[in-house]
C-alpha positions as CSV (number, residue, x, y, z in Angstrom):
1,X,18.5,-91.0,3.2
2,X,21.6,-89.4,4.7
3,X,21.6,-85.0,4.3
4,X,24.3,-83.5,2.8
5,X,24.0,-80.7,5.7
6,X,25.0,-83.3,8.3
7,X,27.9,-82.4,10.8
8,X,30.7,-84.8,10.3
9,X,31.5,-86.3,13.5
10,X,35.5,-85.5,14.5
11,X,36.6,-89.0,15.4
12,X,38.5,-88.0,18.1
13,X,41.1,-90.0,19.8
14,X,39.5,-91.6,23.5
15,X,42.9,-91.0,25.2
16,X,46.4,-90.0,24.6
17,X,50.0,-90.5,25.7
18,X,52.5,-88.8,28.0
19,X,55.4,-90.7,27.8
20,X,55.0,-94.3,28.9
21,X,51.4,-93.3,30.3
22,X,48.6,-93.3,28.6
23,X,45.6,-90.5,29.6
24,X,42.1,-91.0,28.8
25,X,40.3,-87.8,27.9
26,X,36.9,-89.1,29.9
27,X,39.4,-89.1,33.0
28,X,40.7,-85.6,32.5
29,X,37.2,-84.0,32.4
30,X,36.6,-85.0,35.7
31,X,39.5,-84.3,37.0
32,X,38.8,-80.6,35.3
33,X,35.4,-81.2,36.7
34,X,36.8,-81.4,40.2
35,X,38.9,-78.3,39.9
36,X,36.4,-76.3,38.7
37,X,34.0,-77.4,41.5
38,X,37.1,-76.0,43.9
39,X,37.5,-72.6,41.7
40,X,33.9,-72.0,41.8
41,X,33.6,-72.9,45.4
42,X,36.6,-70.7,46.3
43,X,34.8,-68.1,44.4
44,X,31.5,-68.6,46.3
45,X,33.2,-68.6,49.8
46,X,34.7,-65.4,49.0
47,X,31.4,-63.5,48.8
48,X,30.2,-61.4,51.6
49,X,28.3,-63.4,54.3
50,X,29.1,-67.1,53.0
51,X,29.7,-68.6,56.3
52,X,32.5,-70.4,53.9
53,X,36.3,-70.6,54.0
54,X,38.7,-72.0,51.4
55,X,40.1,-74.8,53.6
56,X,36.4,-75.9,54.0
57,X,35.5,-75.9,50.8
58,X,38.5,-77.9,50.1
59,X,37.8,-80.4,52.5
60,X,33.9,-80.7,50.8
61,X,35.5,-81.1,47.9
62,X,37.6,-84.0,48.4
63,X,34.5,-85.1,50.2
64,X,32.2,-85.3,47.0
65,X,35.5,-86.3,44.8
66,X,34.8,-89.6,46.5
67,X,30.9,-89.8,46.5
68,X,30.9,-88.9,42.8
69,X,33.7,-91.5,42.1
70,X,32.3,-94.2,43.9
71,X,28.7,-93.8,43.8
72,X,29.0,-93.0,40.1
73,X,30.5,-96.4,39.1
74,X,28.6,-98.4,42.0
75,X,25.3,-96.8,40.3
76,X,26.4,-97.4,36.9
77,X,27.2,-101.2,37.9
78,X,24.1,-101.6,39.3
79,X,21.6,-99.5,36.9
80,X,23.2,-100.5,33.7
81,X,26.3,-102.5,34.0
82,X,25.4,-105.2,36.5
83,X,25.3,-108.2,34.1
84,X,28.6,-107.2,32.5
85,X,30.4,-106.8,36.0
86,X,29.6,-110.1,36.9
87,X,31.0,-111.6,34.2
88,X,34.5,-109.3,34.4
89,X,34.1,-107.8,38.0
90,X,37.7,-105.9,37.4
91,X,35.4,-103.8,35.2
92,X,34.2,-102.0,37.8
93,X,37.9,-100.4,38.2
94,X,38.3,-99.3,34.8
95,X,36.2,-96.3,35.0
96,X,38.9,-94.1,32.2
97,X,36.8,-96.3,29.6
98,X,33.3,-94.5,30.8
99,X,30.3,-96.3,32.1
100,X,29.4,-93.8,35.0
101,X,25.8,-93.2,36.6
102,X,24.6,-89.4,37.1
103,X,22.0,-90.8,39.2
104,X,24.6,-93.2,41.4
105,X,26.9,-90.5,41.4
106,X,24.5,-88.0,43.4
107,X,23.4,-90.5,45.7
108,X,26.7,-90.9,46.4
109,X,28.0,-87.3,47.2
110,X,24.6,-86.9,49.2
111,X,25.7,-89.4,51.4
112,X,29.3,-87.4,51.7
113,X,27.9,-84.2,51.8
114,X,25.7,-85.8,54.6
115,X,28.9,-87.0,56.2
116,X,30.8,-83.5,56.0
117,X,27.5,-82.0,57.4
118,X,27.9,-84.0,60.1
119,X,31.3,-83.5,60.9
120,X,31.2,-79.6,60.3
121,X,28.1,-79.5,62.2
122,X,26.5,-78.0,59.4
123,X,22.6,-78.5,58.1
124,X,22.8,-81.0,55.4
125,X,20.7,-78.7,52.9
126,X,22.9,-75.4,53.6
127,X,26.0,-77.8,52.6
128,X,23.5,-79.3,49.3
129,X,22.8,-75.1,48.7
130,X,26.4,-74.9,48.5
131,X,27.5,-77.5,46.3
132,X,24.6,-77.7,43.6
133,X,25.8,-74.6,42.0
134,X,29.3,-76.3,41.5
135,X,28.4,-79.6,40.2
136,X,27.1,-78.3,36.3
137,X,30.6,-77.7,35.0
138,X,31.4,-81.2,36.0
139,X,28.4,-82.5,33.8
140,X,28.9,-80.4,30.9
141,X,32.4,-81.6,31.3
142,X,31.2,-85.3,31.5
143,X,29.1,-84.9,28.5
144,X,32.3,-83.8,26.0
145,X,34.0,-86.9,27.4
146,X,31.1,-89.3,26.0
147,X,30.9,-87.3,22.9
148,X,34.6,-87.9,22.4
149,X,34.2,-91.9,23.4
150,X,31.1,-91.5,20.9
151,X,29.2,-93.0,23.2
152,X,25.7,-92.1,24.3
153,X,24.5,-91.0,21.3
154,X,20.8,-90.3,19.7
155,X,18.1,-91.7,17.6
156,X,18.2,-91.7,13.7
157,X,17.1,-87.9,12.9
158,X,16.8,-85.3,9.9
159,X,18.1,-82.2,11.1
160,X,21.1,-80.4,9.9
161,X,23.6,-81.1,13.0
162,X,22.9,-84.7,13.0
163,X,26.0,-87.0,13.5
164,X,27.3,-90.2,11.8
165,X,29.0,-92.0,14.6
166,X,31.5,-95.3,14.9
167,X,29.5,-97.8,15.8
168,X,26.1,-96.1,15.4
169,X,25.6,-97.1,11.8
170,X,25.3,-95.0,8.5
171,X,22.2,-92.7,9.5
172,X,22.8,-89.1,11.5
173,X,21.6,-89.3,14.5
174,X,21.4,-86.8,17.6
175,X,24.5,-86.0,19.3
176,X,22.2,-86.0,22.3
177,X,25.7,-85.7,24.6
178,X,26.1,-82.4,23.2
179,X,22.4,-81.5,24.2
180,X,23.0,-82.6,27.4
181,X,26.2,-80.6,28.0
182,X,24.3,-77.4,26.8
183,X,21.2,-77.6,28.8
184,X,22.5,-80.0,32.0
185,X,26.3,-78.1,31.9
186,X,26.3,-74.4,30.9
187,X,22.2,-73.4,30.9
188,X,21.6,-75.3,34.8
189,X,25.2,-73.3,35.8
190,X,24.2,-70.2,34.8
191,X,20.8,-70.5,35.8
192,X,22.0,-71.6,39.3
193,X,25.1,-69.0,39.3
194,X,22.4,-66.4,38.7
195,X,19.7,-68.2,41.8
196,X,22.7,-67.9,44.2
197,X,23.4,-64.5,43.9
198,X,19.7,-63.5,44.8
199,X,20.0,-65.3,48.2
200,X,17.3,-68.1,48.6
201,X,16.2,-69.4,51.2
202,X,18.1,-72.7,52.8
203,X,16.7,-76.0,50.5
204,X,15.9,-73.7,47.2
205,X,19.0,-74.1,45.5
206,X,19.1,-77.8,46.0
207,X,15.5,-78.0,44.8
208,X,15.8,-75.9,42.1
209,X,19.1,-78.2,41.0
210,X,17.2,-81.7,41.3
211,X,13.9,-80.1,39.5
212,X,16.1,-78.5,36.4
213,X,18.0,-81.1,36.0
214,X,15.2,-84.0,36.0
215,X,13.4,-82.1,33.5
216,X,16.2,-81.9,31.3
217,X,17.0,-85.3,31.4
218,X,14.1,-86.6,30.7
219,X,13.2,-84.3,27.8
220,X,16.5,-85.4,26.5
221,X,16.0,-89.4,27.2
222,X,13.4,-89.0,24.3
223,X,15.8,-88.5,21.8
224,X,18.7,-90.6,23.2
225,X,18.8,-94.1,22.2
226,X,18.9,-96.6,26.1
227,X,21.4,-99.0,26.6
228,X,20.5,-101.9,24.1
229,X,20.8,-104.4,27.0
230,X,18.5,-102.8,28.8
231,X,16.2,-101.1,26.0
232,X,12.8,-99.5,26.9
233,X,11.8,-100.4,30.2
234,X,7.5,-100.2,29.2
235,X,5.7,-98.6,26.6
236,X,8.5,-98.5,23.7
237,X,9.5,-95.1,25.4
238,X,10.3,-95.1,29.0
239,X,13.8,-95.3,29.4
240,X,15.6,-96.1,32.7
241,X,17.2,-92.6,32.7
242,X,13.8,-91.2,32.9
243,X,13.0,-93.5,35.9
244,X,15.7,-92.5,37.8
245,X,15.0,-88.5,37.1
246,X,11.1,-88.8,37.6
247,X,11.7,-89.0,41.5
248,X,14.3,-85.6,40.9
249,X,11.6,-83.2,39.9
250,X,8.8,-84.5,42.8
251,X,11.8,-83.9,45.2
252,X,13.3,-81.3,43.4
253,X,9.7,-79.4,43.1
254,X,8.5,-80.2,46.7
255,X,11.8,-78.7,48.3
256,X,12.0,-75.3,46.2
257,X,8.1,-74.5,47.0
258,X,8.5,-75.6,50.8
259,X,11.7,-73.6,50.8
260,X,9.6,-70.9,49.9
261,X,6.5,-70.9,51.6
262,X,8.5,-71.5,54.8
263,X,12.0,-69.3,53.8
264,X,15.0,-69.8,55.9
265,X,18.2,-67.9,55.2
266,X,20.3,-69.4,58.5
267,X,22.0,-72.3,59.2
268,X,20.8,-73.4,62.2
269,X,24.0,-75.2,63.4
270,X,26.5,-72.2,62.2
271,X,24.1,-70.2,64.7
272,X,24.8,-72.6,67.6
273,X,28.3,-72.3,66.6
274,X,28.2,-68.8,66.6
275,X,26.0,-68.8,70.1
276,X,28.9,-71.4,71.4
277,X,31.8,-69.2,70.9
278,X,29.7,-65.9,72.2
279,X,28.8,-68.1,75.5
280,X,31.5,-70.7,76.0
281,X,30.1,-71.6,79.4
282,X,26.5,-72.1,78.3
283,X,26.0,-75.5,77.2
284,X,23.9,-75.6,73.5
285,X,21.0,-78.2,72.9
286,X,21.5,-80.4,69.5
């Protein structure tokens, strides 16, 4: 029986036009997403001590751009999608209609923050430290764009703010999108905003990131209904999303506590750097 308190979902438009072009809202958040991540990191760079400046954290920015883009739809294709992109492969270049992978999107800026590490002769986890706190807005950003392609959505449910959406049948259900932009968006930024400021040691922000966010997600995969091609992968309740998270927390928990009980504030290669330019005729082991 549908309540009479339920939240009538807004039935927003998926995209809009600009003249003869035609702009798909799921495409502008991450290109808002991106921004921010540059704002923020500007903002970051600019405290006392960073070891950052604004051209480098434009260059990691353009850096992750392409991890999340391309990991993101590669992991989606392969985790969800992989049946549907063989039968239209072009698919796999229409990413304004949605179907990206959280989970395929941070493997893939790992491996291009792993590249700019390398290039900036960096440590790869005092690059991670740096662009953890940047990537929530991004999410919570991510999150309005499936709530706005109704897509994503949650089980049948009771309470007052449940959601009738196109497609989803006549029942409310969770507008488990909107959790996820609250707790993976705004409450993991300002959680990691906060961290930040009190100086951790090297690995802590990254763990901290990997272990909130894992927990979130799989809290949330409880109430969100799974791909119906895929369904439950055992038990009636195990979702994929919670597969790929599960491995986030052990990581994500083993790297805050070891960043702890063996705290490291320096970045080993900005201190040969540093030793480099003090003693240009001494040569530096790496």
């Amino acid at each position: 029986m549908r309540l009479l308190t339920e939240v009538p979902y807004p039935d927003l438009p998926s995209s809009f036009d600009v003249g003869p072009l035609t702009v798909y809202w799921y495409g502008v958040m991450y290109a808002v997403g991106f921004l921010l991540a540059w704002v923020l990191g500007t903002i970051l760079a600019k405290r006392p001590g960073s070891g950052w400046s604004t051209d480098q954290v434009s260059d990691l920015i353009l850096h992750s751009v392409v991890g999340v883009v391309v990991g993101g739809r590669v992991g989606y294709t392969l985790f969800y999608g992989f049946e549907n992109a063989v039968a239209d492969p072009v698919s796999v270049l229409r990413i304004y209609e949605g179907g990206m992978s959280f989970h395929g999107g941070l493997l893939g800026v790992l491996v291009a923050l792993w590249v700019y590490a390398r290039r900036a002769r960096r440590s790869f986890f005092a690059v991670s430290d740096f662009v953890a706190p940047l990537v929530p807005p991004g999410l919570f950003l991510g999150r309005i764009g499936n709530f706005i392609n109704a897509e994503l959505w949650g089980k049948e449910t009771a309470v007052p703010w449940g959601m009738v959406f196109p497609g989803a049948g006549d029942e409310p259900r969770h507008p488990t999108m909107l959790y996820e932009a609250l707790l993976e968006g705004l409450l993991l930024f300002g959680v990691l905003w906060w961290y930040t400021r009190r100086k951790p040691p090297v690995r802590a922000v990254s763990g901290l990131f990997l272990l909130l966010y894992g927990v979130i997600r799989v809290l949330v995969e409880f109430l969100r209904v799974p791909d119906a091609h895929l369904g439950y992968l055992a038990l009636e309740w195990i979702t994929m999303g919670q597969v790929l998270s599960a491995p986030m927390v052990i990581v994500g928990g083993y790297l805050l506590w070891s960043a702890h009980r063996q705290p490291s504030t320096i970045d080993p290669p900005a201190v040969a750097r540093a030793h480099v330019r003090a003693h240009p005729d001494q040569s530096v082991n790496r």
